[in-house]
C-alpha positions as a Markdown table, in Angstrom:
| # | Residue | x | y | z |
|---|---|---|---|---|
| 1 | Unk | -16.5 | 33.4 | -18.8 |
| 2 | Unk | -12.5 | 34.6 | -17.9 |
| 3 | Unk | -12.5 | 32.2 | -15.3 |
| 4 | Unk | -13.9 | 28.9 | -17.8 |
| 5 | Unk | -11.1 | 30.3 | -20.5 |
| 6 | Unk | -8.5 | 30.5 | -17.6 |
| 7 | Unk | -9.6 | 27.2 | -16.0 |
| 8 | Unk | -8.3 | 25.4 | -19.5 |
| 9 | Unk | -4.8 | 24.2 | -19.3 |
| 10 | Unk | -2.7 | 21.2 | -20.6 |
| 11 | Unk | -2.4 | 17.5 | -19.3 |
| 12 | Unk | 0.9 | 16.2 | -18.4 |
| 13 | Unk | 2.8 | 14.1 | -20.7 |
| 14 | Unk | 0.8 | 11.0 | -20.2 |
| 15 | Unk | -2.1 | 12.4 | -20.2 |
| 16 | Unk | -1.6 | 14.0 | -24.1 |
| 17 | Unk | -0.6 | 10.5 | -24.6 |
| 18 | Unk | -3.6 | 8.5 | -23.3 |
| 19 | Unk | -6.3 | 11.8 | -24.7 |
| 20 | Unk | -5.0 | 13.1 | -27.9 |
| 21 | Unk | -6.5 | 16.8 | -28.5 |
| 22 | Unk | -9.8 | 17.1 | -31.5 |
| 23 | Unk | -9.5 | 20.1 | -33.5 |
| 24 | Unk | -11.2 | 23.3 | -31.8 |
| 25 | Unk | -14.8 | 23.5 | -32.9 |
| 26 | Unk | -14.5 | 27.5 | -31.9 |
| 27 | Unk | -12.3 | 30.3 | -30.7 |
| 28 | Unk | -14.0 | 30.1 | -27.4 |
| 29 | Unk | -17.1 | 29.2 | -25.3 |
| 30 | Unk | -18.7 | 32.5 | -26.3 |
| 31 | Unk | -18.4 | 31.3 | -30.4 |
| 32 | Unk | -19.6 | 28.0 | -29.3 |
| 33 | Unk | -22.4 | 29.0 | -27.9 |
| 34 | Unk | -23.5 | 31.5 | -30.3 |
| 35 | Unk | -23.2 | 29.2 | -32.7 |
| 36 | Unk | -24.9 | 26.8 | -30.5 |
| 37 | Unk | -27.9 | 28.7 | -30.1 |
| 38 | Unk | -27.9 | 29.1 | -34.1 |
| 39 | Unk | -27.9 | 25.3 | -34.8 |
| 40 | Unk | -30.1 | 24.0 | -32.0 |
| 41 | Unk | -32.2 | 26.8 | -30.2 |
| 42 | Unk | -34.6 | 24.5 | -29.0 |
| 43 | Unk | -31.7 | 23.4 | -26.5 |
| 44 | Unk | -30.4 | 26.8 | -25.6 |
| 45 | Unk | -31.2 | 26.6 | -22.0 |
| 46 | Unk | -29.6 | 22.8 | -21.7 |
| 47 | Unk | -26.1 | 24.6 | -23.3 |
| 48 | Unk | -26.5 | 27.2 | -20.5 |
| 49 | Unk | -26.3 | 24.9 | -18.2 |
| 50 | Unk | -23.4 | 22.7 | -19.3 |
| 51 | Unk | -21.5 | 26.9 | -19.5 |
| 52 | Unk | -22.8 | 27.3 | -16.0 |
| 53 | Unk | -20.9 | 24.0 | -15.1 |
| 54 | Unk | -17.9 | 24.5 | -16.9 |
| 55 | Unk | -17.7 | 27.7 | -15.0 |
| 56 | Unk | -18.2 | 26.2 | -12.0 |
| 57 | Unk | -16.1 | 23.1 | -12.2 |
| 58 | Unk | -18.8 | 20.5 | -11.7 |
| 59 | Unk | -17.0 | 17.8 | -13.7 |
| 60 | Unk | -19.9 | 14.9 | -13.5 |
| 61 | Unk | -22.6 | 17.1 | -15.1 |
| 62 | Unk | -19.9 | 18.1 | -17.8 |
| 63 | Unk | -19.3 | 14.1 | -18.2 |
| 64 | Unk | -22.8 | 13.4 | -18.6 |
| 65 | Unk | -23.8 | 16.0 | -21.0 |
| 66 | Unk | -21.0 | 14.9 | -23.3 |
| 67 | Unk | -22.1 | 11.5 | -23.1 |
| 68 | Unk | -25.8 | 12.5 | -24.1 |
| 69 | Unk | -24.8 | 13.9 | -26.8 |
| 70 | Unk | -22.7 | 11.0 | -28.0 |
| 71 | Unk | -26.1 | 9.2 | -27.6 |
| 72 | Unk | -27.9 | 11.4 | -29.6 |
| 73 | Unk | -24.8 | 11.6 | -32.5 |
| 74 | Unk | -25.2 | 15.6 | -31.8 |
| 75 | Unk | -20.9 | 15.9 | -33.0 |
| 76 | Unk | -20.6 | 19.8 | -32.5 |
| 77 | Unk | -22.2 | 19.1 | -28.9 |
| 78 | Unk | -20.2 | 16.0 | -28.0 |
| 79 | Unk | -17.0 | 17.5 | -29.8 |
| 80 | Unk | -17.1 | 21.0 | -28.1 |
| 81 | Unk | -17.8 | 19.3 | -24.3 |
| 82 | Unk | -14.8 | 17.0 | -25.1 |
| 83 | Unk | -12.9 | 20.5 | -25.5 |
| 84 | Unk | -14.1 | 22.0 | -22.3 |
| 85 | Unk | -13.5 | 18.1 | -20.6 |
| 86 | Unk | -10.1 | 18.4 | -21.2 |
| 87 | Unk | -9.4 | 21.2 | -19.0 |
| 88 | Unk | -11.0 | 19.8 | -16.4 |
| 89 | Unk | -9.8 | 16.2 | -16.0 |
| 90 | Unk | -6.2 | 15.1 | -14.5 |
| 91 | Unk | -5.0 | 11.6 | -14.0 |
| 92 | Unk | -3.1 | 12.9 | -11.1 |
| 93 | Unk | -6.3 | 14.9 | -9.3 |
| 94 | Unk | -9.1 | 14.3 | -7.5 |
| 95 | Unk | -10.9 | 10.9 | -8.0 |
| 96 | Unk | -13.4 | 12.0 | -10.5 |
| 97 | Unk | -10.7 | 14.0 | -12.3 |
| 98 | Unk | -9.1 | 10.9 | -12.6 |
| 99 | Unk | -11.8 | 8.8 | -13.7 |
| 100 | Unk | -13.0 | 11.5 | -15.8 |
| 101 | Unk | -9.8 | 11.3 | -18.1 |
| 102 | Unk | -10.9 | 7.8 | -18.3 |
| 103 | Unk | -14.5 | 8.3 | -19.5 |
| 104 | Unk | -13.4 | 11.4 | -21.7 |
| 105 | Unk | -10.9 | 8.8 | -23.4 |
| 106 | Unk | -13.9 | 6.2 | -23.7 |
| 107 | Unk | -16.1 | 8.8 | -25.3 |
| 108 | Unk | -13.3 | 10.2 | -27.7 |
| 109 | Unk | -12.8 | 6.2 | -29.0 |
| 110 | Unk | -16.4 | 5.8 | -29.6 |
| 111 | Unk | -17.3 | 9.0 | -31.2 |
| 112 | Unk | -14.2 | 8.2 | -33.4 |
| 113 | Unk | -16.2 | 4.5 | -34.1 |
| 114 | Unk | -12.6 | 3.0 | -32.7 |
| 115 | Unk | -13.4 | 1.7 | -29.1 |
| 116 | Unk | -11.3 | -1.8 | -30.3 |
| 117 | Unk | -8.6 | -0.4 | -30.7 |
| 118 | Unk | -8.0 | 1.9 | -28.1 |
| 119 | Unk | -8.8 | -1.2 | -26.0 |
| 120 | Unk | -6.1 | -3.0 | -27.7 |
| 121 | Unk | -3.8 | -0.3 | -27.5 |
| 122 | Unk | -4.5 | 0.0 | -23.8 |
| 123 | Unk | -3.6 | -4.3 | -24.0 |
| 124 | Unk | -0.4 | -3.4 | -25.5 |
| 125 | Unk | 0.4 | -0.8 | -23.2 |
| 126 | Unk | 0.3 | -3.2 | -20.2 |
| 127 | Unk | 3.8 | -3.3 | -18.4 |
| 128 | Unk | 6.2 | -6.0 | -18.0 |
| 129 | Unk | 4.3 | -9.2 | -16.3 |
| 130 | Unk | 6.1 | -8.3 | -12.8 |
| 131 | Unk | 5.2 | -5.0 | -12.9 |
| 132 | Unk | 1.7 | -5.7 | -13.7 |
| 133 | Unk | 1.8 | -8.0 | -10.8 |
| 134 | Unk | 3.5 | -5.5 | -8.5 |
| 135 | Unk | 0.3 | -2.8 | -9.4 |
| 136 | Unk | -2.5 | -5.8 | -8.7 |
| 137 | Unk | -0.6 | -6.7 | -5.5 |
| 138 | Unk | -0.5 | -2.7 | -4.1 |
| 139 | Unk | -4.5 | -2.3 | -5.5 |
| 140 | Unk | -5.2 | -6.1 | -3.2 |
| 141 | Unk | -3.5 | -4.5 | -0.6 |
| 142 | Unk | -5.4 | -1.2 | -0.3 |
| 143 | Unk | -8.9 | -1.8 | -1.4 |
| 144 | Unk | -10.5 | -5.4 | 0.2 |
| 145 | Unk | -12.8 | -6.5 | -2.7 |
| 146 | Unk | -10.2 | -9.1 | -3.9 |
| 147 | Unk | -9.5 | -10.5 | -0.6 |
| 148 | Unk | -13.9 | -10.3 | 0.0 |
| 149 | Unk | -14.5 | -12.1 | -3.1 |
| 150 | Unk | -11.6 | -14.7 | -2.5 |
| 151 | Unk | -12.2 | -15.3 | 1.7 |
| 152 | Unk | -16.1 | -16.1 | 0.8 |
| 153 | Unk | -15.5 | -18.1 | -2.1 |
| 154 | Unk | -13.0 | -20.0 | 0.2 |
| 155 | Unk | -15.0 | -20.1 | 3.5 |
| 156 | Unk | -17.4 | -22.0 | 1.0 |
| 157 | Unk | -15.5 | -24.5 | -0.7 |
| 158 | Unk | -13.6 | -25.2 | 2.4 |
| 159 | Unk | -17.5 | -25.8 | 4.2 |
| 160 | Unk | -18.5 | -27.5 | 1.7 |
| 161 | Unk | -15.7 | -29.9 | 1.6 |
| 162 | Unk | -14.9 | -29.9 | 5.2 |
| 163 | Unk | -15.3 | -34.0 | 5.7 |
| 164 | Unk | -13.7 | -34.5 | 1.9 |
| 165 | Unk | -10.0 | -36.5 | 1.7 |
| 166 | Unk | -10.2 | -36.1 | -2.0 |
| 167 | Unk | -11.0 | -32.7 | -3.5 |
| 168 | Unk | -11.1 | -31.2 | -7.0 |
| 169 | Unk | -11.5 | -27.6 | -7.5 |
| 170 | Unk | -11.9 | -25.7 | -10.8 |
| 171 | Unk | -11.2 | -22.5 | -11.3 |
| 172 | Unk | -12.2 | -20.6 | -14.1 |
| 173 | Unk | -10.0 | -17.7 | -14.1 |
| 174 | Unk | -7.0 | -18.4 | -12.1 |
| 175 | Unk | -4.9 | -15.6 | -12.5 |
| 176 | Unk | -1.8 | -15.8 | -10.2 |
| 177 | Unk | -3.5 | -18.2 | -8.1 |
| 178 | Unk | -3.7 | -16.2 | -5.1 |
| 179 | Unk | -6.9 | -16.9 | -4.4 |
| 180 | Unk | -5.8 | -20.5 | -3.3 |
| 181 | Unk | -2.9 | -20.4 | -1.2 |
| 182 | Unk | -4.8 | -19.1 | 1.9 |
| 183 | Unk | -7.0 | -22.2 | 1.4 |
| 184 | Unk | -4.1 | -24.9 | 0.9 |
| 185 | Unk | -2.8 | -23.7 | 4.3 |
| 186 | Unk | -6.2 | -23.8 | 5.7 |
| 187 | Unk | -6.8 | -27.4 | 4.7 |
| 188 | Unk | -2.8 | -28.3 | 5.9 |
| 189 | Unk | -4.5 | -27.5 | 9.6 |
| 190 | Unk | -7.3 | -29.3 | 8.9 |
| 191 | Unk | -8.0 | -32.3 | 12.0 |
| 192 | Unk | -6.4 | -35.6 | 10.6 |
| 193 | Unk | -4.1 | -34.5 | 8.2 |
| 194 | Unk | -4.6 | -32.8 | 5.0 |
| 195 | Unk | -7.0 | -33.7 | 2.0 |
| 196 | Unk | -6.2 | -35.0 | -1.4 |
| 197 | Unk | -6.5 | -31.7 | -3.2 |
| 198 | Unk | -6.3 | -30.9 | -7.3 |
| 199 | Unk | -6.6 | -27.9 | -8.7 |
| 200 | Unk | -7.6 | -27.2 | -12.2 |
| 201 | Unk | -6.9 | -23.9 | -14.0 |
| 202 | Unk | -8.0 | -22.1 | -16.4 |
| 203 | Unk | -5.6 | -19.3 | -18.1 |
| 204 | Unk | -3.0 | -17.9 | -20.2 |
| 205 | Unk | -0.4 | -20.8 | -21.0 |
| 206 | Unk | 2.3 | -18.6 | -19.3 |
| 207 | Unk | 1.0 | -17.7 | -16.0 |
| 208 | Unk | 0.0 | -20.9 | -15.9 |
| 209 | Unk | 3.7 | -22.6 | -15.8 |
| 210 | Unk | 4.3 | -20.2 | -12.7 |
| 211 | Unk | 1.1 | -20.7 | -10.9 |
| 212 | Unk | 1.8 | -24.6 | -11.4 |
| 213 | Unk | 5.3 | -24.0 | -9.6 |
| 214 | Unk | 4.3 | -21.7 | -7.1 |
| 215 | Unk | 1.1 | -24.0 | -6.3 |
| 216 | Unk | 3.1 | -26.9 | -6.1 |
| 217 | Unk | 5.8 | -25.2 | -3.4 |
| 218 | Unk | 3.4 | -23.8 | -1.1 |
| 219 | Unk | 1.7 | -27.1 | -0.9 |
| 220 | Unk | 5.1 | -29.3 | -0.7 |
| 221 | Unk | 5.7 | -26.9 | 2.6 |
| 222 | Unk | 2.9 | -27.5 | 3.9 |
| 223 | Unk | 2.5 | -31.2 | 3.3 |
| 224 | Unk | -0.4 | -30.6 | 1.5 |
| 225 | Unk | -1.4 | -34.0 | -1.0 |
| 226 | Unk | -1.0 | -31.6 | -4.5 |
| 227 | Unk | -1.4 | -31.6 | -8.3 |
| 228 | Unk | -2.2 | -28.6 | -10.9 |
| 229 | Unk | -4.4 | -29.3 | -14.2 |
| 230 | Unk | -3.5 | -26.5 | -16.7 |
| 231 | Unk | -6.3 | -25.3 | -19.3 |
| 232 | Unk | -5.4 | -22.6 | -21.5 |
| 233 | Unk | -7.7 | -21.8 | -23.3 |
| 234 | Unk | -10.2 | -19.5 | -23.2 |
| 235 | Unk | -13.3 | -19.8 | -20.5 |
| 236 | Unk | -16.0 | -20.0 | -23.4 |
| 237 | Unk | -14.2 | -22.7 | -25.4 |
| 238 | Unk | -13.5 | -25.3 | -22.1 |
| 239 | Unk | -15.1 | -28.3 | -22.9 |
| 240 | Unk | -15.6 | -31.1 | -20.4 |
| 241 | Unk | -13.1 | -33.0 | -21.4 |
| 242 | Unk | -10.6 | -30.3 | -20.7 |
| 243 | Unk | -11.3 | -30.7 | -16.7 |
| 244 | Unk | -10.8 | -33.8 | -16.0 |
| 245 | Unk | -13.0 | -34.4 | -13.4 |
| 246 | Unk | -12.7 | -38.1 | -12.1 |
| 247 | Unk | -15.0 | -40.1 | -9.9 |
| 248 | Unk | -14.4 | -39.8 | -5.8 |
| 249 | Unk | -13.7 | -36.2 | -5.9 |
| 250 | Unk | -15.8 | -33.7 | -4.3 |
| 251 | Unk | -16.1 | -31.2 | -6.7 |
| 252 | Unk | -15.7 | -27.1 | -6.4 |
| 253 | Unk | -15.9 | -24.7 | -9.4 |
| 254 | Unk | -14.8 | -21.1 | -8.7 |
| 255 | Unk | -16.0 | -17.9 | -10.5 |
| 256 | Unk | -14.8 | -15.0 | -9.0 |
| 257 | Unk | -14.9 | -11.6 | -11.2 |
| 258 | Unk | -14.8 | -13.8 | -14.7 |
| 259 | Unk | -18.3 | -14.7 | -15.9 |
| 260 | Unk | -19.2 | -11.4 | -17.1 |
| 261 | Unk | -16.6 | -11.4 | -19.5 |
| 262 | Unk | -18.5 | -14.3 | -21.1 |
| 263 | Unk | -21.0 | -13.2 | -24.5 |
| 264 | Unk | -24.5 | -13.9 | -23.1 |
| 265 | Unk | -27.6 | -14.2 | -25.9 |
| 266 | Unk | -27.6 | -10.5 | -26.3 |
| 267 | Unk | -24.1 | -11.2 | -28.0 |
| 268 | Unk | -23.9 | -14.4 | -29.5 |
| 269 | Unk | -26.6 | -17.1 | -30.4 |
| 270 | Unk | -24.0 | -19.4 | -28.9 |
| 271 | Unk | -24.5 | -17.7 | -24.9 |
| 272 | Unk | -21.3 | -19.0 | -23.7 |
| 273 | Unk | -22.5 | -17.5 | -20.2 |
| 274 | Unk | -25.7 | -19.8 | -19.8 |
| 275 | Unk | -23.6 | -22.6 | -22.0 |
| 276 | Unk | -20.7 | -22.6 | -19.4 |
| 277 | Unk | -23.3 | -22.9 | -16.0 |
| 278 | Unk | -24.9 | -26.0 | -17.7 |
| 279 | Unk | -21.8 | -27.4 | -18.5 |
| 280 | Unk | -20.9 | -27.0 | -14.8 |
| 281 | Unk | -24.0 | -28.7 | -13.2 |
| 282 | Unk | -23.7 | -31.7 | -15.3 |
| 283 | Unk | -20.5 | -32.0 | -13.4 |
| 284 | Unk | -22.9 | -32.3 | -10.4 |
| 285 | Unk | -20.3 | -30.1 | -7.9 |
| 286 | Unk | -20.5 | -30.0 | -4.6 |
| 287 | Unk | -20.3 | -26.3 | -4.0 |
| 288 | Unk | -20.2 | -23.3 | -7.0 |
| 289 | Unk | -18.9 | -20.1 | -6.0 |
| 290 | Unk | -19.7 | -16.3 | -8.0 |
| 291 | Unk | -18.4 | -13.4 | -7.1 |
| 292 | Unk | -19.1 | -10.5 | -9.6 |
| 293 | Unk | -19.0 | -6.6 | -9.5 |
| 294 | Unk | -22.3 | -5.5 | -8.4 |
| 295 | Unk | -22.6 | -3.4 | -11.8 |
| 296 | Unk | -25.4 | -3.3 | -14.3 |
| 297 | Unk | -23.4 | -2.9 | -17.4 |
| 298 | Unk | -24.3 | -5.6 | -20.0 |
| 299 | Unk | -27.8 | -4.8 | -21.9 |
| 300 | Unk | -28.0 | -1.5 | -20.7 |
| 301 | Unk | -28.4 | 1.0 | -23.8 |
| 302 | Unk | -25.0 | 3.7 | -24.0 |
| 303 | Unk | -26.4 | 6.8 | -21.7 |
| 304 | Unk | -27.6 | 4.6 | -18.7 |
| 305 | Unk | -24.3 | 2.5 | -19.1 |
| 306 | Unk | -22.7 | 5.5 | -18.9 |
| 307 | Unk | -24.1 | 6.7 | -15.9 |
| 308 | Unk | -23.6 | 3.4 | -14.2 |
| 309 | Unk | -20.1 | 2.7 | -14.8 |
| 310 | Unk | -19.8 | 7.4 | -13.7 |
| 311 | Unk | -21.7 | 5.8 | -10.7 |
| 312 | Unk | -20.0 | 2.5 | -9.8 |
| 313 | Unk | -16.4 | 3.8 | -10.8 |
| 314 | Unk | -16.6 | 7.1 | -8.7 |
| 315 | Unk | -17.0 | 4.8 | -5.5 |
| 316 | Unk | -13.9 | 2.8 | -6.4 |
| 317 | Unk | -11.7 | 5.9 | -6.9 |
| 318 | Unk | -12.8 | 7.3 | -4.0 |
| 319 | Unk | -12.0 | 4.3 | -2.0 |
| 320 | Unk | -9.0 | 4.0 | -3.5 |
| 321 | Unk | -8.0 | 7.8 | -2.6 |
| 322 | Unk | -8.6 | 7.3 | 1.2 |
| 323 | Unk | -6.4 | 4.3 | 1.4 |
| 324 | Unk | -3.5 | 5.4 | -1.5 |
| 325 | Unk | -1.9 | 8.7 | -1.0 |
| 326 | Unk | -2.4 | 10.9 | -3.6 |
| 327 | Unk | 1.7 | 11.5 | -3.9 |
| 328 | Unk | 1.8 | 7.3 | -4.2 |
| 329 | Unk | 4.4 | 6.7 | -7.2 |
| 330 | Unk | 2.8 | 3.7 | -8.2 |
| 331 | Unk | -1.3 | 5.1 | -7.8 |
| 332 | Unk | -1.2 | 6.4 | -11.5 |
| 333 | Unk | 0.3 | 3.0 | -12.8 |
| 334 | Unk | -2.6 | 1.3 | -10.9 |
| 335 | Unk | -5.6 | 2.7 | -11.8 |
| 336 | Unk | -4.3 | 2.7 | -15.9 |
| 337 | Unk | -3.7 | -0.5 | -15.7 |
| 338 | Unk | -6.4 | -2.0 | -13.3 |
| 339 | Unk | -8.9 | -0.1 | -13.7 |
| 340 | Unk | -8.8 | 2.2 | -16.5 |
| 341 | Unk | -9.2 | -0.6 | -19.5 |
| 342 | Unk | -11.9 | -1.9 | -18.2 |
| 343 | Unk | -14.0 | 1.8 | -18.0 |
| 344 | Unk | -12.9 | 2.4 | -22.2 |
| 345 | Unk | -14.1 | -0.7 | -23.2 |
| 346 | Unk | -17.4 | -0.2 | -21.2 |
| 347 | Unk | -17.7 | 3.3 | -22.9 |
| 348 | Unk | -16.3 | 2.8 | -26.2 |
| 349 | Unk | -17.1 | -0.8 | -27.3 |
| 350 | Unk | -20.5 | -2.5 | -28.7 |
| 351 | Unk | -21.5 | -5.9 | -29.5 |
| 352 | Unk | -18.9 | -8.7 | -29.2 |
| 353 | Unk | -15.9 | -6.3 | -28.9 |
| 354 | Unk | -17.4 | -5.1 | -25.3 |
| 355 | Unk | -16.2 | -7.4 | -22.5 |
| 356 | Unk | -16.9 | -5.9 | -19.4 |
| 357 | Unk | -20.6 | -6.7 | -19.3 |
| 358 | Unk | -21.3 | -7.1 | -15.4 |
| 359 | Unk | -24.8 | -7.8 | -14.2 |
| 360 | Unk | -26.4 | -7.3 | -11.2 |
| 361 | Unk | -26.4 | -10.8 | -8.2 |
| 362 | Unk | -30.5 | -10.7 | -9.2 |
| 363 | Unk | -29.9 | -11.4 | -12.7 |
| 364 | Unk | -26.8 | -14.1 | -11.8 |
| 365 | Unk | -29.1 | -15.6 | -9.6 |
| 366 | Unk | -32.0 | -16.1 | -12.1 |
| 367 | Unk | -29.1 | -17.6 | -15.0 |
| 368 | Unk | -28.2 | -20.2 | -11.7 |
| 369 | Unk | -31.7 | -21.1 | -11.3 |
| 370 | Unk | -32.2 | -21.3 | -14.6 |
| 371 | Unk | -29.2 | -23.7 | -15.3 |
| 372 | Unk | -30.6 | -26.2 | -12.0 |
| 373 | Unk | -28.5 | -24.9 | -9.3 |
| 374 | Unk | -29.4 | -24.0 | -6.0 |
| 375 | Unk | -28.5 | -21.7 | -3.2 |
| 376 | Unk | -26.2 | -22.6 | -0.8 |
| 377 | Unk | -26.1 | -20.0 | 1.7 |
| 378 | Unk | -23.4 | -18.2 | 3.3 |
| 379 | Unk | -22.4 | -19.1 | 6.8 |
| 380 | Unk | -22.0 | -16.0 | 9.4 |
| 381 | Unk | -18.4 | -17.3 | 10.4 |
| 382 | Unk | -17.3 | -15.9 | 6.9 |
| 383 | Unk | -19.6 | -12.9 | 7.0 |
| 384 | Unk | -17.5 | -12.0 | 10.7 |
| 385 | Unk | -14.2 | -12.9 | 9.7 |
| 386 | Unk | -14.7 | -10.4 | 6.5 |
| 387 | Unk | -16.2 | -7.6 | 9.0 |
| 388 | Unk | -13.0 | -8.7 | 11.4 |
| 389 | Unk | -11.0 | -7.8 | 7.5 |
| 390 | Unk | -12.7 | -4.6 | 7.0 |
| 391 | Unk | -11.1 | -3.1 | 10.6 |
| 392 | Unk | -7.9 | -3.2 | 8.8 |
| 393 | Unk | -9.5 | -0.4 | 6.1 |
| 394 | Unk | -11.2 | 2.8 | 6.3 |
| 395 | Unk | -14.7 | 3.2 | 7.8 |
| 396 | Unk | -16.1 | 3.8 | 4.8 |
| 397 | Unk | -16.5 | 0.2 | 3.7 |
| 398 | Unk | -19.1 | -1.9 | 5.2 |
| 399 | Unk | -20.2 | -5.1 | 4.7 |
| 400 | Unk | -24.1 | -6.7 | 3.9 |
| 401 | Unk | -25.6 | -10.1 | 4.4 |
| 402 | Unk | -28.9 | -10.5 | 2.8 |
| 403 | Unk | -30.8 | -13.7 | 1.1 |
| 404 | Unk | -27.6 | -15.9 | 1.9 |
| 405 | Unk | -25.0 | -14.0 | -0.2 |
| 406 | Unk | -22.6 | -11.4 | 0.8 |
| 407 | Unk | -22.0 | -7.6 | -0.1 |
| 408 | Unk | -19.4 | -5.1 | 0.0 |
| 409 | Unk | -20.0 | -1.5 | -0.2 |
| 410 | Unk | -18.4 | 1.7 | -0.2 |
| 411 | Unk | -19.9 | 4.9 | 1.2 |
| 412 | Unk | -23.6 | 2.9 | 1.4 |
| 413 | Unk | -22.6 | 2.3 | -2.8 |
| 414 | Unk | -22.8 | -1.7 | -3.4 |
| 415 | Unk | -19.7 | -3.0 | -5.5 |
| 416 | Unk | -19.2 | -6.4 | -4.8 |
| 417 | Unk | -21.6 | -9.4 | -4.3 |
| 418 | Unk | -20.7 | -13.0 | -3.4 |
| 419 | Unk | -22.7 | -16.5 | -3.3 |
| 420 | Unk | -22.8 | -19.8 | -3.5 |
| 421 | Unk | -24.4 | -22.4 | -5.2 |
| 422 | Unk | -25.2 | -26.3 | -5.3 |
């Protein structure tokens, strides 16, 4: 029991800033659990083993028993865990250290019944735009399920559209467009010259401007036939008349790691998510591209949630630790503001104020098939060039074709899943 007390000491500065300390619910694990055992002694041998943890370190059994008794609205459980937690989670440790501090701040804002804002305080604590940019560049860089998702949504659209001179494609979540400037130079070599090609995006008003100028350069250098539609306004309010889609285009629509932000009918009678794939087929595109984290976050009740996003999120630290020294100035910055927003909102948030809500490729697929699409498979040149990709990271990754769509995994743990659809 020395060792548990001993084992208990303070987080750095940001970390008392991101996990603000709860009042001590007792002088010390031996008051808790007597006074454990008084409350609740049908559960005396499940507080034994959360001690026996504690003493031993094992931070993922620690995690989960907090979050069970979150589930079960057990406060003096959940409040005393959240205690221990803190001594045993670092932002600057080991990856589920890390992640941990994560979770613990997930479970603090929902036992607090203020999951919204913490998520919006975690918004407003986002850095400077070209910081921000700088932290998604490095996190591109070192982990490959950007560049997966955006050289099979590419190797699609540029098969699909392969005998095309004009071409239309419509992303959905644009970003900082750099997703399409591999494919602009791609169809500058094309035999023949160069296609007609217009891109319509969907985004923030002020990203947009830049993606427009940066866009339009790469493509003037490249004598590349080029114009940029803007939409901005949100994915679940576009409207057809927002694309512009005009006859003699072949038509492309890109989702890549957007459509689970949309409200589904567990959320809203309006199902923006089945709404927006309709929407999209009546278009009648050419080729339709998803590529979604291979997570199963969105109906799933709080304690399987919880152990999903402990499960899915473990694997991306990891990865992220073999490929980012640990020393890395910038690894701290990356994973708060990456990666970290995105586990508290899971945790913490319900009902429309939840965004992350991923699903797994078997339910996408039935919400395709439901809407009229259908498959259009993978070809094996983009399955080898991403396995020619994956050389350039560590061993651990591998890649997965199965059923015409493509997966990426770390350490045999799926995280990424790409198709395409007609």
């Amino acid at each position: 029991m020395d060792n548990v007390r001993g084992s208990r000491h303070n987080l750095k500065k940001v970390e008392t800033m991101m996990l603000k300390p709860l009042p001590e619910i007792a002088e010390s694990i031996d008051d808790a659990i007597c006074h454990k055992l008084s409350m609740w002694p049908e559960e005396a041998n499940d507080l034994l083993l959360i001690v026996e943890a504690i003493s031993r370190g094992d931070l993922k059994l620690v995690l989960v028993a907090c979050a069970k008794a979150v589930s079960e609205n057990n406060l003096l459980m959940a409040r005393w865990c959240m205690g221990e937690l803190r001594g045993m989670v670092s932002i600057s440790g080991e990856p589920i250290q890390r992640l941990g501090a994560y979770m613990l701040e997930g479970l603090v804002a929902r036992l607090a019944a203020s999951g919204s804002s913490i998520y919006k305080s975690l918004q407003s604590r986002e850095p400077e735009s070209y910081k921000f940019l700088s932290y998604v560049y490095v996190l591109h860089e070192v982990c490959p399920y950007f560049k997966f998702g955006y050289i099979s949504a590419n190797g699609a659209i540029a098969e699909a559209m392969k005998d095309e001179e004009r071409i239309h494609i419509i992303d959905f979540q644009i970003g900082q467009g750099s997703q399409w400037i591999s494919l602009i130079q791609a169809f500058a070599a094309r035999p023949g010259g160069a296609p007609n090609i217009r891109i319509t995006g969907v985004g923030d008003v002020s990203v947009l401007v830049t993606v427009k100028k940066r866009l339009e350069k790469l493509a003037k250098k490249f004598d590349v036939p080029f114009r940029f539609n803007a939409v901005s306004r949100p994915s679940c309010e576009v409207e057809v008349e927002n694309l512009d889609v005009r006859e003699g285009e072949a038509l492309g629509v890109n989702f890549a790691y957007m459509l689970h932000h949309l409200p589904d009918e567990s959320v809203s009678m309006e199902n923006h998510r089945d709404r927006l794939l309709r929407m999209v087929k009546s278009l009648s595109p050419k080729v339709v591209t998803l590529v979604e984290q291979e997570c199963n976050t969105n109906t799933s009740p709080f304690l399987p949630r919880f152990l999903e996003t402990l499960s899915y999120y473990t694997a991306m630290f990891e990865s992220i630790d073999v490929m980012l020294p640990r020393n890395h100035k910038e690894r701290i910055n990356i994973e708060q503001h990456c990666l970290a927003r995105d586990v508290v909102n899971i945790i913490a948030c319900e009902g429309a104020e939840r965004i992350e809500r991923h699903e797994l490729l078997g339910k996408w697929k039935s919400r395709f098939s439901m809407a009229g699409f259908e498959p259009y498979p993978l070809s094996s040149i983009i399955s080898a060039t991403i396995t020619a990709l994956l050389r350039d990271y560590s061993y651990g990754y591998a890649i997965e074709e199965r059923d015409g769509a493509l997966y990426l995994g770390w350490m045999g743990r799926i995280l990424v899943s790409s198709c395409a659809w007609k």
